[in-house]
Wavefront OBJ file of the C-alpha trace (Angstrom):
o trace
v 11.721 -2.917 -6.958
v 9.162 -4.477 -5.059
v 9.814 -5.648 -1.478
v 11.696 -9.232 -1.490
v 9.607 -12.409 -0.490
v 11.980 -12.909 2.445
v 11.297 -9.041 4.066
v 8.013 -9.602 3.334
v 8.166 -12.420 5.915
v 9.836 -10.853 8.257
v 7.620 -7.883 7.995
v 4.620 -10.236 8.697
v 5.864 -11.707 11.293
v 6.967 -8.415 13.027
v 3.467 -6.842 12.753
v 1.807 -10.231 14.312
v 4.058 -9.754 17.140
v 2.827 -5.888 17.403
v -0.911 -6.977 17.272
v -0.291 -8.972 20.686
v 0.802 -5.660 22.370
v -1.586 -2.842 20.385
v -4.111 -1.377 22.641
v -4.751 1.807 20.593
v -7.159 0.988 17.997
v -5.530 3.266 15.094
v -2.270 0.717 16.219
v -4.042 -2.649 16.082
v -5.807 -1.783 12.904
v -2.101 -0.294 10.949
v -0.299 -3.552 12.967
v -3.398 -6.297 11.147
v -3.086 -4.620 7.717
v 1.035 -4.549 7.701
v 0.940 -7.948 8.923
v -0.540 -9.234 5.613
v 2.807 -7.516 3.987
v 3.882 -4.501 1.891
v 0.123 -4.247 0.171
v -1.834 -4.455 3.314
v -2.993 -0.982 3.715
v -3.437 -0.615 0.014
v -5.816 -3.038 -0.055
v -7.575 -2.064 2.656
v -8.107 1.453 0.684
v -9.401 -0.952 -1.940
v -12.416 -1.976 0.048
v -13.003 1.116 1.134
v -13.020 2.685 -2.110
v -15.378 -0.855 -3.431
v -17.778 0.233 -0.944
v -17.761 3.995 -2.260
v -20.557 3.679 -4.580
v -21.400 7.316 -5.024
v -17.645 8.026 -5.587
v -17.965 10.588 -1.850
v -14.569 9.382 -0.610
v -16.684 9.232 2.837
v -17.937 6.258 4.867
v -20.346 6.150 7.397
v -19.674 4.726 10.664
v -21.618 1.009 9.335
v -19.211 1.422 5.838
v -16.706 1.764 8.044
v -16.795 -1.533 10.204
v -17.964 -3.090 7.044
v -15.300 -2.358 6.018
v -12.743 -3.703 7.995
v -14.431 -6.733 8.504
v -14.710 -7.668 4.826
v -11.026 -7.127 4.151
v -10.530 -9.639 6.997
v -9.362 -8.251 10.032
v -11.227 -10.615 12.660
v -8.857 -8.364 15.863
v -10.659 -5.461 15.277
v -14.055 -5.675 17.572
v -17.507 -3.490 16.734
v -16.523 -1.331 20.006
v -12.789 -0.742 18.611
v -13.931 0.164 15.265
v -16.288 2.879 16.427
v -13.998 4.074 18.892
v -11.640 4.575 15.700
v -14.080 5.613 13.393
v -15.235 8.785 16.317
v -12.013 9.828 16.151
v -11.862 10.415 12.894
v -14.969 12.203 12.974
v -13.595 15.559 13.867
v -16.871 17.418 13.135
v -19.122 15.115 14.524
v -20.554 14.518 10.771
v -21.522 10.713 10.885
v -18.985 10.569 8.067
v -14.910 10.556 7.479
v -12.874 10.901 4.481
v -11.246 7.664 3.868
v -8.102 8.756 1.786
v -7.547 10.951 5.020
v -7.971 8.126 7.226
v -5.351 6.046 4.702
v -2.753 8.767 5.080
v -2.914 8.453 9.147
v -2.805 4.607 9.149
v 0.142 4.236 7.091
v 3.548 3.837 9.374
v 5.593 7.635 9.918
v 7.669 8.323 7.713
v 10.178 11.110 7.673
v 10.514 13.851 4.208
v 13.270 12.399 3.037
v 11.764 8.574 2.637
v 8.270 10.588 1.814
v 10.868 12.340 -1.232
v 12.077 9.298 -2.419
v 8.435 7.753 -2.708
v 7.612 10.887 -5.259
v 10.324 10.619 -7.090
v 9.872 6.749 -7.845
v 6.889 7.637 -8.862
v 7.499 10.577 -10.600
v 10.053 8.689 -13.435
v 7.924 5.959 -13.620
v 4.568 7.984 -14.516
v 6.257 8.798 -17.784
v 3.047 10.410 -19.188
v 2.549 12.106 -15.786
v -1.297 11.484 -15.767
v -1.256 10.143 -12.242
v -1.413 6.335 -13.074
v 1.293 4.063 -13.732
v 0.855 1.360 -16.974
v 2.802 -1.100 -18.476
v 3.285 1.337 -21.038
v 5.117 3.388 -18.633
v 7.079 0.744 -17.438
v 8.902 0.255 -21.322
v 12.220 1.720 -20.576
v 12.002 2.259 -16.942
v 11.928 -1.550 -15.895
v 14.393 -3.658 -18.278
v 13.085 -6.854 -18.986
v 16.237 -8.247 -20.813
v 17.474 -9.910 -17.800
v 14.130 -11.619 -16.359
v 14.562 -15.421 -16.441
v 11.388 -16.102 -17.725
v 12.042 -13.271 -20.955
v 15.437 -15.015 -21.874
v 13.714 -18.477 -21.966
v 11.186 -16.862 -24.158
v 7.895 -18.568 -21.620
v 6.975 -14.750 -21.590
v 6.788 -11.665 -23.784
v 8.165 -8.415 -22.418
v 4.558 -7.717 -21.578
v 3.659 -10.210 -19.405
v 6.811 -9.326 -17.680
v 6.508 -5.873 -17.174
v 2.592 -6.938 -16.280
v 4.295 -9.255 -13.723
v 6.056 -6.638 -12.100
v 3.396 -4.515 -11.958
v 1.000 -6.861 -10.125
v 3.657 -6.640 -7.752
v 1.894 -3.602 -6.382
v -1.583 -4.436 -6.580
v -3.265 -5.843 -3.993
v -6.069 -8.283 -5.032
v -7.630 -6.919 -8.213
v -4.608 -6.253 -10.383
v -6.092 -4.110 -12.547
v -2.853 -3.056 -14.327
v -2.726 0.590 -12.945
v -1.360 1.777 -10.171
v -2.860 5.438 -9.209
v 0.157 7.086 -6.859
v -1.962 7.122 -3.440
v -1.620 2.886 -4.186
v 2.165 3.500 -4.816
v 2.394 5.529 -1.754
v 0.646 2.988 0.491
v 2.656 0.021 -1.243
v 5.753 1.930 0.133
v 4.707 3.009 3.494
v 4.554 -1.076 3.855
v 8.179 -1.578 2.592
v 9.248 1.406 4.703
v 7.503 -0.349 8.290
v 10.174 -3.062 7.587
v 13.378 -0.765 6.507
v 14.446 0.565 10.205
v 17.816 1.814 8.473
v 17.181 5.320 6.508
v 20.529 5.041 4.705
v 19.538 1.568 3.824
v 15.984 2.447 2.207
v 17.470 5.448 0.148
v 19.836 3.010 -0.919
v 17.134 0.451 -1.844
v 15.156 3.066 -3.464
v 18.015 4.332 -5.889
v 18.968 1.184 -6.652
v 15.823 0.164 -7.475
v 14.748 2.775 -9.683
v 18.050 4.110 -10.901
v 18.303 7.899 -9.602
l 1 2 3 4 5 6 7 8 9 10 11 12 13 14 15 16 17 18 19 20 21 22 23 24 25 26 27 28 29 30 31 32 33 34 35 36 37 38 39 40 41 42 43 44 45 46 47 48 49 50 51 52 53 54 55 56 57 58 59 60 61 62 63 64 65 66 67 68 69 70 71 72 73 74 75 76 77 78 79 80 81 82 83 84 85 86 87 88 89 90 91 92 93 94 95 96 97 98 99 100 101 102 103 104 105 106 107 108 109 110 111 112 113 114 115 116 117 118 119 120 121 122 123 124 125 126 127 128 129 130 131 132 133 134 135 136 137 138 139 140 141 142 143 144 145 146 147 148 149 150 151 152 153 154 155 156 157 158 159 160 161 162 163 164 165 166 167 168 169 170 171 172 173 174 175 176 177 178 179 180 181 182 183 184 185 186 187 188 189 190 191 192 193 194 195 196 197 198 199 200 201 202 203 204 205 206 207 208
């Protein structure tokens, strides 16, 4: 279900390439975060939402190229960032909403990829709280074929734990809250050109 170690290659790889060329800074900064893979952008968010002490979903402009900079992306200069960050700044506030910032820097993606996204989601938040377990996993991800299961090295929760942490980004916490899903899949989608191919992948993958 999550994206294969080879397309995750090839999607860092193609995003390195796209850094050379990006002049816009909104480009250069989606381009650095898909270039670390599928998770990039969502753990990006993660920093943001690190730095979000008073829970405001807002950063100031110094938050902001914080940051950026603590997650690691070394392209982006001090100029860049504020030219970025004033964008965002419709109202001239001194502040931005970060989950709205999130939703722009994540690649397009048409309704019916954005459809199939929800709907992965949807079966496997079994108790439809918003957040994604292991617990939710039982019955949704079968275990009984995983290598390490049959060998008995691990129990069929470290497996579904596993697969989980597939998601995460770099605290694996063992939820995964559906903006995180979202973002996870607007990575696998920048490397999917082929719409026919990633509603294939999708169903496949979760079995609808």
């Amino acid at each position: 279900m999550a994206a294969t170690k080879r397309s995750e290659r090839e999607m860092q790889m193609k995003y390195k390439e796209k850094m050379k060329t990006s002049t816009d800074p909104l480009d250069l900064l989606r381009n650095a975060c898909l270039s670390r893979g599928a998770t990039g952008i969502k753990g990006l968010a993660r920093t943001f939402k690190i730095m979000d002490d008073d829970r405001s979903k807002s950063l100031d402009l110094s938050e902001f190229i914080k940051g950026i900079h603590d997650y690691g992306i070394v392209e982006m200069d001090k100029t860049q960032c504020q030219e970025l960050f004033t964008f965002f700044d419709k109202d001239g506030s001194g502040t931005i909403d970060f989950d709205e910032f999130l939703v722009h820097l994540r690649p397009p993606m048409n309704n019916a990829r954005k459809s199939l996204i929800a709907k992965a989601f949807q079966k496997a938040d079994k108790t439809g709280d918003g957040c994604i377990t292991v617990e939710d996993l039982e019955g949704v991800y079968k275990v009984d074929k995983h290598p390490k299961y049959i060998s008995g090295e691990w129990t069929k929760e470290q497996v579904l734990r596993q697969f989980l942490d597939g998601f995460d980004s770099k605290d694996k916490d063992g939820q995964i809250f559906k903006e995180e899903f979202e973002n996870y899949y607007a990575g696998v989608s920048a490397c999917i050109d082929n719409d026919a191919y990633f509603d294939l992948m999708m169903r496949n993958a979760w079995k609808f």
